[in-house]
ZADO-1210 file (C-alpha; in nm, 4 decimals, padded with zeros to 6 digits):
<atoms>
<atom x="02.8533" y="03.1544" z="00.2197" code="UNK" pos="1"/>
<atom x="02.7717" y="03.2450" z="00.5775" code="UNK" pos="2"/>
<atom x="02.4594" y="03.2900" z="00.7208" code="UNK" pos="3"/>
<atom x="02.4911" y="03.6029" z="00.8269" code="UNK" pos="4"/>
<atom x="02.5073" y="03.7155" z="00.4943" code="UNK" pos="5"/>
<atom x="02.0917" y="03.6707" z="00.4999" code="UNK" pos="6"/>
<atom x="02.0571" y="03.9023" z="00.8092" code="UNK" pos="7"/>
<atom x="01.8306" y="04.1729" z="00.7501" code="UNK" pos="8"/>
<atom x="01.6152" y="04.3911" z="00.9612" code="UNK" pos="9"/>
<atom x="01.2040" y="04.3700" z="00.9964" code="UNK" pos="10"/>
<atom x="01.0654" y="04.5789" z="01.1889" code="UNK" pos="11"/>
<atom x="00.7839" y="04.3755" z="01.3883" code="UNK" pos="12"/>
<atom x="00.4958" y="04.6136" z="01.3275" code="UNK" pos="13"/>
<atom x="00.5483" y="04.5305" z="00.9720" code="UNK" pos="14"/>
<atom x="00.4861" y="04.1284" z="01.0474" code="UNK" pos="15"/>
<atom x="00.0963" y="04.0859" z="01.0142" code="UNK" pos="16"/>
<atom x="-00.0279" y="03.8573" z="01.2775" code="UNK" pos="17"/>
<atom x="-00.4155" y="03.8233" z="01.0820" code="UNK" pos="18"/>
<atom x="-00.4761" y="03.7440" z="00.7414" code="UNK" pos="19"/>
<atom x="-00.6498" y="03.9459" z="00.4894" code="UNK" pos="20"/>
<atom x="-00.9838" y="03.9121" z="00.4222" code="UNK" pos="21"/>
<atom x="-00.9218" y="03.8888" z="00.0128" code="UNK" pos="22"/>
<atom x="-00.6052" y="03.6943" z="00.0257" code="UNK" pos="23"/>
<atom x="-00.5113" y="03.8547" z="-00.2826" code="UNK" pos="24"/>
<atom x="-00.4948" y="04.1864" z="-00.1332" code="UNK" pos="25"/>
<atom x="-00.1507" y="04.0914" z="-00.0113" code="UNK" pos="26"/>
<atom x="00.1512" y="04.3004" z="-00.1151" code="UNK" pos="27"/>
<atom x="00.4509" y="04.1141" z="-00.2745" code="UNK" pos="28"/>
<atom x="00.8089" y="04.2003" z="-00.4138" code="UNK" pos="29"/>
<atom x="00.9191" y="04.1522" z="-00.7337" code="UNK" pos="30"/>
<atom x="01.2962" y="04.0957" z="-00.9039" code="UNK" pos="31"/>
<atom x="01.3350" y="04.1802" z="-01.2352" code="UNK" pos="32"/>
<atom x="01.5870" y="03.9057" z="-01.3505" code="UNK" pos="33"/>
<atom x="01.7313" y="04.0928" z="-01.6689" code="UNK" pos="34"/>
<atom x="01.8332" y="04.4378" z="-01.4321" code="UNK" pos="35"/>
<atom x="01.7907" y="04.3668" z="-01.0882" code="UNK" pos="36"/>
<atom x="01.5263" y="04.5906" z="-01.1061" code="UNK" pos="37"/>
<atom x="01.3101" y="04.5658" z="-00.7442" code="UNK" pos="38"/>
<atom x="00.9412" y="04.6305" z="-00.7428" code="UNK" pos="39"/>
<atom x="00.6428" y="04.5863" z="-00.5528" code="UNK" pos="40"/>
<atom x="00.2789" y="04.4936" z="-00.6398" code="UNK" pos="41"/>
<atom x="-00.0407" y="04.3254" z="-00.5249" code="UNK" pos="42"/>
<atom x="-00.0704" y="03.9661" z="-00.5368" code="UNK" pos="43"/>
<atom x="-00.4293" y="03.9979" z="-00.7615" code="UNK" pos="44"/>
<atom x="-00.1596" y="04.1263" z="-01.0252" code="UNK" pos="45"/>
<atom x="00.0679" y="03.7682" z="-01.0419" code="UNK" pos="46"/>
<atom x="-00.1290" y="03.7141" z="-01.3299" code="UNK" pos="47"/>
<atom x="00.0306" y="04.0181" z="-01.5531" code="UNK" pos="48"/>
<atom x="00.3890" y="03.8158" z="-01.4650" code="UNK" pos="49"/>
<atom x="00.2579" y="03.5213" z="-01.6223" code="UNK" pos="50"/>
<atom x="00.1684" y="03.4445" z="-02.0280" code="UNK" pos="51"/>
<atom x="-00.0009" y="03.2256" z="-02.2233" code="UNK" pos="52"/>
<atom x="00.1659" y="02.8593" z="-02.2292" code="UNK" pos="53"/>
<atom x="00.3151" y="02.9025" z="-01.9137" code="UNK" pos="54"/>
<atom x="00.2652" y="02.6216" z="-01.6677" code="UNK" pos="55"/>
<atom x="00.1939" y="02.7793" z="-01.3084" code="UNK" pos="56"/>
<atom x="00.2857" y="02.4276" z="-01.0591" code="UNK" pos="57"/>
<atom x="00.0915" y="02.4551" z="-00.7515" code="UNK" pos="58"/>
<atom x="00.1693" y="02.2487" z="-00.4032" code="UNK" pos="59"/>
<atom x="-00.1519" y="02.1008" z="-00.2934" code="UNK" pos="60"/>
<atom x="-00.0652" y="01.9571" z="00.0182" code="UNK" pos="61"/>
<atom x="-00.2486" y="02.0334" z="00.3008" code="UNK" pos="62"/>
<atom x="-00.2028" y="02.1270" z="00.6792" code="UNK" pos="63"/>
<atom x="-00.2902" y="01.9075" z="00.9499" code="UNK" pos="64"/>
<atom x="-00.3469" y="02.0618" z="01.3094" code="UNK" pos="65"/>
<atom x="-00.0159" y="01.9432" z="01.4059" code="UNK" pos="66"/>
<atom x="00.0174" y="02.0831" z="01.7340" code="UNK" pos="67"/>
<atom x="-00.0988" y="01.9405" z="02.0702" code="UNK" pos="68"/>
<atom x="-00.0886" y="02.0789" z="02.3927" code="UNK" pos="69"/>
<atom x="-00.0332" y="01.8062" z="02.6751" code="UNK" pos="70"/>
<atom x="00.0181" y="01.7106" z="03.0645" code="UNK" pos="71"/>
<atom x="00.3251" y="01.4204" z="03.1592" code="UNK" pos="72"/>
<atom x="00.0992" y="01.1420" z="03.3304" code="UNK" pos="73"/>
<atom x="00.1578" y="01.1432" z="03.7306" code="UNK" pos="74"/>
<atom x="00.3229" y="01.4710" z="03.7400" code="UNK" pos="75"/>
<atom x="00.0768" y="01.6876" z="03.4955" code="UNK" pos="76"/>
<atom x="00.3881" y="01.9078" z="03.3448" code="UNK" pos="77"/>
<atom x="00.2821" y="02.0732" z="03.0730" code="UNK" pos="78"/>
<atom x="00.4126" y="01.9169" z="02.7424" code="UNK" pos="79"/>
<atom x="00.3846" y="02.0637" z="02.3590" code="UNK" pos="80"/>
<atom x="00.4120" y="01.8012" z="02.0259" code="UNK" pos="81"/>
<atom x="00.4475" y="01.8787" z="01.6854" code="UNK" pos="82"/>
<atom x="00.3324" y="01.5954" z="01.4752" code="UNK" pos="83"/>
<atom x="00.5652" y="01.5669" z="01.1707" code="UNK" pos="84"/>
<atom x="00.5319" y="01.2258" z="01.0067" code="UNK" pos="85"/>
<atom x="00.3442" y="00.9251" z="01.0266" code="UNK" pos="86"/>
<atom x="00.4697" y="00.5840" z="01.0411" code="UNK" pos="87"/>
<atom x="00.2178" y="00.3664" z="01.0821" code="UNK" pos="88"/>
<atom x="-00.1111" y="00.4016" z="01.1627" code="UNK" pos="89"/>
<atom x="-00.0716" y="00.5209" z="01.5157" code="UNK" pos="90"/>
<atom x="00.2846" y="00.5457" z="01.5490" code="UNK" pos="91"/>
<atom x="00.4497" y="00.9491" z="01.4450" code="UNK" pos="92"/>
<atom x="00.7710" y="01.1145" z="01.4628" code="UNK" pos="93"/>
<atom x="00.7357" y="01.3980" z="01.6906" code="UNK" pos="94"/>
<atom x="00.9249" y="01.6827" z="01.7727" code="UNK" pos="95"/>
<atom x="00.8265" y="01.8014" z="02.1816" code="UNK" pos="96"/>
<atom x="00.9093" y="02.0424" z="02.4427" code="UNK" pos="97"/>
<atom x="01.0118" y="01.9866" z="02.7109" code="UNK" pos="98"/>
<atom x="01.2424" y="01.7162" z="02.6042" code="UNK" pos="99"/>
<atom x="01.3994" y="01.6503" z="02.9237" code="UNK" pos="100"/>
<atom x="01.0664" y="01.5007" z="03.0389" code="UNK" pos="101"/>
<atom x="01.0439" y="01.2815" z="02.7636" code="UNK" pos="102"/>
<atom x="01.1914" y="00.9683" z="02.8138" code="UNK" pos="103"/>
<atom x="01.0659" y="00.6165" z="02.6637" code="UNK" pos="104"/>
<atom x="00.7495" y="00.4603" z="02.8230" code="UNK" pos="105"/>
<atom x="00.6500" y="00.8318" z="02.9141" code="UNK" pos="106"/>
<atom x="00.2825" y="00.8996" z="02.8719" code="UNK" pos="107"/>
<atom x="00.1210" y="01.1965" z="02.8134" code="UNK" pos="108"/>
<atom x="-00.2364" y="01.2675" z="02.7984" code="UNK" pos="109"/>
<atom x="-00.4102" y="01.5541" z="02.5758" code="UNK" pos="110"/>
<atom x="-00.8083" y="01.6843" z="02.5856" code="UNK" pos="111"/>
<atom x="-00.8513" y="01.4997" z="02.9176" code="UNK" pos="112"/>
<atom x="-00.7885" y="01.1579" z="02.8060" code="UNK" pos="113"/>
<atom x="-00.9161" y="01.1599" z="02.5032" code="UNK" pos="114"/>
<atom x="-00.5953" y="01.1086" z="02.3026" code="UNK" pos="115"/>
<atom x="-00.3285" y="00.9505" z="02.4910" code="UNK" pos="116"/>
<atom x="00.0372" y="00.9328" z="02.3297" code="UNK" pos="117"/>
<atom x="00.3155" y="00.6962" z="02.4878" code="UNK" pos="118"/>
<atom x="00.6935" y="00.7546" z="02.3795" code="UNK" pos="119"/>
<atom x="00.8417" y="00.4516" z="02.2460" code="UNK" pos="120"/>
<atom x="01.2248" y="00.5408" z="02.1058" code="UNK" pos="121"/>
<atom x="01.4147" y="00.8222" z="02.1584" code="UNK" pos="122"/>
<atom x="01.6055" y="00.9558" z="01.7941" code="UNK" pos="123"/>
<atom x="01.9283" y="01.0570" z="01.7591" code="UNK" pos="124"/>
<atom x="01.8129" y="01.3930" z="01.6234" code="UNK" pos="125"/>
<atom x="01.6081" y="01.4434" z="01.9373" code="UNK" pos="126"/>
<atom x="01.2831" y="01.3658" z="01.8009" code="UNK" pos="127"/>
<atom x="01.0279" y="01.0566" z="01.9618" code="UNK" pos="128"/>
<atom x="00.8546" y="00.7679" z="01.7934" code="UNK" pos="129"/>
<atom x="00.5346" y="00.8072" z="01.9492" code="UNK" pos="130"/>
<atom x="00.2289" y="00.5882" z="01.9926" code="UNK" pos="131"/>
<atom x="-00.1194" y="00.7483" z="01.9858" code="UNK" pos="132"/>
<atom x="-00.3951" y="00.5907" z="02.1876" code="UNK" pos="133"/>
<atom x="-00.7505" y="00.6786" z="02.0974" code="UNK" pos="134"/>
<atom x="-01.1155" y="00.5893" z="02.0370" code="UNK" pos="135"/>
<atom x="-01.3158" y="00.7041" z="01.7070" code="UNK" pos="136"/>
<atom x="-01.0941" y="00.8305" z="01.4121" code="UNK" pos="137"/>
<atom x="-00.7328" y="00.9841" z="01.4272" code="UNK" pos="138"/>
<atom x="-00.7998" y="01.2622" z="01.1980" code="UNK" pos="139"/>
<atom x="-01.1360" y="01.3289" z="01.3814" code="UNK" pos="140"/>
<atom x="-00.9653" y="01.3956" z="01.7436" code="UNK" pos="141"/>
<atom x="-00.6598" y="01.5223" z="01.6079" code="UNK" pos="142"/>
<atom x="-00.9197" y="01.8043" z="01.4559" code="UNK" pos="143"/>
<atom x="-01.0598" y="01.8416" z="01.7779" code="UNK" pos="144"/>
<atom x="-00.7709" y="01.9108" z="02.0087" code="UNK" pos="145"/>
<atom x="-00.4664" y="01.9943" z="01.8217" code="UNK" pos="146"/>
<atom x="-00.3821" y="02.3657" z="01.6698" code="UNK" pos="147"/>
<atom x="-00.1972" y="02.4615" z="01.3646" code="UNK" pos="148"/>
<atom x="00.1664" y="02.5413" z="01.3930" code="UNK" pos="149"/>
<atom x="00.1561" y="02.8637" z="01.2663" code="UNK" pos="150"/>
<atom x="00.5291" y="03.0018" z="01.2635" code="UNK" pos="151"/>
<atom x="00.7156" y="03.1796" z="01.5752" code="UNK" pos="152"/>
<atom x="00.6275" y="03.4934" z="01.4417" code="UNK" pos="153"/>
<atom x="00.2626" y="03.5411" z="01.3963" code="UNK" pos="154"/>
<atom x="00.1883" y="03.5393" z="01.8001" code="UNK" pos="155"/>
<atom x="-00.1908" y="03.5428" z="01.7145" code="UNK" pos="156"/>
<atom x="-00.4728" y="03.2873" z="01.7493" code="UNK" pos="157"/>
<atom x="-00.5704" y="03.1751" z="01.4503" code="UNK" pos="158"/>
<atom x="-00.9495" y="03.1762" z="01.4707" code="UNK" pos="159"/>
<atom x="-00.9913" y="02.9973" z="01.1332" code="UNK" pos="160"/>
<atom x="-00.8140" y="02.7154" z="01.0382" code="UNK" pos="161"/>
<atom x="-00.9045" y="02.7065" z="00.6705" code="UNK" pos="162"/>
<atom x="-00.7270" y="03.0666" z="00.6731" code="UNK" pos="163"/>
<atom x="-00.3780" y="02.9289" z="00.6807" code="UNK" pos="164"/>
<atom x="-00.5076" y="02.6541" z="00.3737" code="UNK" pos="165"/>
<atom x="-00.4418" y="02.7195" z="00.0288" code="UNK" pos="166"/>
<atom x="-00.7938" y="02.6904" z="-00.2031" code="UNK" pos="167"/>
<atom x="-00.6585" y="02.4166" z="-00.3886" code="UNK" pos="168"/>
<atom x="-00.5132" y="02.2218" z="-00.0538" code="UNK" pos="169"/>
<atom x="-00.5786" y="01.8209" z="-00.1058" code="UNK" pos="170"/>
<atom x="-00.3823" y="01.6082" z="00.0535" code="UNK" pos="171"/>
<atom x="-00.3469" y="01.6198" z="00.4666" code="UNK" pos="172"/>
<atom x="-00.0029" y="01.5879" z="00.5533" code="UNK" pos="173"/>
<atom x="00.2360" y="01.9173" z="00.6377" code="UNK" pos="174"/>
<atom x="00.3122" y="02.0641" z="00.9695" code="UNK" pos="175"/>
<atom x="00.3309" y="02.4096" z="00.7774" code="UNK" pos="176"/>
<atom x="00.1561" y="02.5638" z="00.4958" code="UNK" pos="177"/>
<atom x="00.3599" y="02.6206" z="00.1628" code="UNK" pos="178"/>
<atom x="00.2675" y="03.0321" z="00.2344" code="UNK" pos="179"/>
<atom x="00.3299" y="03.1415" z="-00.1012" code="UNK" pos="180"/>
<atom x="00.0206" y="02.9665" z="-00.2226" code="UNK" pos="181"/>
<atom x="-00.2040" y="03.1037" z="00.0186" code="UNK" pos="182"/>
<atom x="-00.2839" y="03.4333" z="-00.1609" code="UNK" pos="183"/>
<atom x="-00.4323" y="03.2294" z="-00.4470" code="UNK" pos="184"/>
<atom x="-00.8030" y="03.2274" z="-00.4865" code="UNK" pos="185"/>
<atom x="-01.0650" y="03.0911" z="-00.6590" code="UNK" pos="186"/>
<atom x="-01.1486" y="03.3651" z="-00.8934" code="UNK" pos="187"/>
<atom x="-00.7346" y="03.4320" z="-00.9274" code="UNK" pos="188"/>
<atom x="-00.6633" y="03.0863" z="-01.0748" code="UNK" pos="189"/>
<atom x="-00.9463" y="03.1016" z="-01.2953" code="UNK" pos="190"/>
<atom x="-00.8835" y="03.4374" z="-01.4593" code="UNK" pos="191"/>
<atom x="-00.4972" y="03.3291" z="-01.4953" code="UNK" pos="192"/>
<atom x="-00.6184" y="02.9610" z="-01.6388" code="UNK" pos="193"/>
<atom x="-00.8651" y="03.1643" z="-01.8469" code="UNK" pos="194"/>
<atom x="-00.5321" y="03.3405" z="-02.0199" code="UNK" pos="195"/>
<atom x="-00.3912" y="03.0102" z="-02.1605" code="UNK" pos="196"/>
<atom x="-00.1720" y="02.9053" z="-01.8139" code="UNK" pos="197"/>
<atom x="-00.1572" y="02.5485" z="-01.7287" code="UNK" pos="198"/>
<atom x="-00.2178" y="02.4531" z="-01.3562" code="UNK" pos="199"/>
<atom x="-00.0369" y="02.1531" z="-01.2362" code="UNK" pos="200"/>
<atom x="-00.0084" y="02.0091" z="-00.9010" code="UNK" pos="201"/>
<atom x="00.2257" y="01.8372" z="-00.7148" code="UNK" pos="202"/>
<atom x="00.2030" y="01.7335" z="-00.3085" code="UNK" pos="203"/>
<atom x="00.5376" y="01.8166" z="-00.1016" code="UNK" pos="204"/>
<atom x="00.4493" y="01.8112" z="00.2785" code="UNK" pos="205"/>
<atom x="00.6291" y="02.0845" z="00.4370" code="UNK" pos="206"/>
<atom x="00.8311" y="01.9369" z="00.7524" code="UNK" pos="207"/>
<atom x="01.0795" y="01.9523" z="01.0150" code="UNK" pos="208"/>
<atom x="01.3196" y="02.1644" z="00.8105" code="UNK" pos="209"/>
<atom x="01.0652" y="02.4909" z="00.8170" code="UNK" pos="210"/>
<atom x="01.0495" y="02.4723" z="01.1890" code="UNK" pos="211"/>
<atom x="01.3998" y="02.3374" z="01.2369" code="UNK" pos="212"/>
<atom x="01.6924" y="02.7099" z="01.2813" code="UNK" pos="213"/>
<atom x="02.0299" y="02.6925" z="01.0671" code="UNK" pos="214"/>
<atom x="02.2825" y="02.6261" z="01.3291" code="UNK" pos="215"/>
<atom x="02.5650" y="02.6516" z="01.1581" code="UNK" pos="216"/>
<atom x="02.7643" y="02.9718" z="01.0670" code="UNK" pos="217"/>
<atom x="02.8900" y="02.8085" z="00.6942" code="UNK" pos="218"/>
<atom x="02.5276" y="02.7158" z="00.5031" code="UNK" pos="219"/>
<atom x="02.7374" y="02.4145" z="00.3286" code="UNK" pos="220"/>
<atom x="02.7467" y="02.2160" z="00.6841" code="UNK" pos="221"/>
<atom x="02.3968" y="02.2828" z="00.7215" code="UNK" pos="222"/>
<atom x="02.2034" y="01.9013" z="00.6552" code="UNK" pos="223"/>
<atom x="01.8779" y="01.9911" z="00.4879" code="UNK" pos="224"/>
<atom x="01.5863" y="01.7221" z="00.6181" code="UNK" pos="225"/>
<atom x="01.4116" y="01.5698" z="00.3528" code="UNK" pos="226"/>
<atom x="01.0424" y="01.5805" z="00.2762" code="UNK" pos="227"/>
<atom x="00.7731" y="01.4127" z="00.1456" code="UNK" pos="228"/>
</atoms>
């Protein structure tokens, strides 16, 4: 199977760069799985595709502000990170731009010194092993300065951050949202609990593979990156 065999067209006006209001209110597609059948609703009607004793499982991971904008120390290049996972306290694999500029005992400095990141190792995949230098809490500055990686498409600021959060987000740890859970609210899960549908949750961190293109032409030599 090539990949070319997923090319499609969207036209960009059709790409909404803001998020609804009611998150609900979003349009989605359905496949009937018997015919073929294509259809298309609103997301406040998931609930009529469910029945009692179904179990609905939910991804509660949440989205850190994985993106920090940066200057190289001595030169003051502009340099972008994408925090992806955490090895130790202050030590992350990080994906950056420029790479070129990025050799070990680089430093670069973000919010005017207040978080200062040295690269330690150099991957084979490209990434850096990182070490974060700091006063206070992590989580705290990292709130402060960094940005959420919303995907190449929506070209927008996000002005809230909680917008591109699922209700039931819990634990802090993907550089992505899992999307298809953020037209879910409050009142939604209730009425479909209300029907006799179990919730469950489980926490996958969404990681470098969302951000990360297909290279390849045949989808079989494409190496999938694992996730939390």
């Amino acid at each position: 199977m090539n990949t070319e065999e997923f090319d499609y067209y969207l036209p960009e006006e059709l790409i909404a760069q803001h998020p609804l209001t009611d998150r609900a209110s979003a349009r989605f597609m359905t496949i009937n799985k018997e015919t073929g059948e294509v259809g298309h609703d609103y997301f406040y009607n998931v609930k009529n595709y469910l029945k009692r004793g179904d179990c609905l499982v939910l991804n509660d991971t949440r989205v850190i502000p994985a993106r920090l904008y940066g200057v190289k120390e001595g030169t003051g290049a502009a340099m972008e990170f994408l925090l992806l996972t955490r090895h130790s306290q202050n030590v992350w694999e990080v994906i950056l731009k420029p790479g070129r500029r990025a050799k070990e005992g680089v430093r670069v400095i973000f919010g005017d010194g207040k978080l200062v990141a040295e690269i330690k190792e150099v991957l084979p995949t490209g990434n850096r092993m990182v070490e974060f230098f700091y006063e206070g809490l992590f989580e705290n500055v990292l709130e402060e300065l960094g940005e959420m990686p919303l995907p190449p498409y929506i070209t927008a600021k996000l002005e809230d951050k909680e917008m591109y959060q699922t209700v039931y987000s819990k634990n802090e740890g993907s550089a992505a949202a899992p999307t298809a859970g953020l037209h879910f609210t409050p009142e939604l899960l209730k009425e479909i609990e209300d029907m006799g549908v179990r919730l469950a949750f489980l926490t996958l961190h969404v990681g470098l593979g969302t951000f990360r293109p297909v290279k390849v032409d045949n989808v079989k030599e494409h190496k999938m990156h694992s996730e939390y």
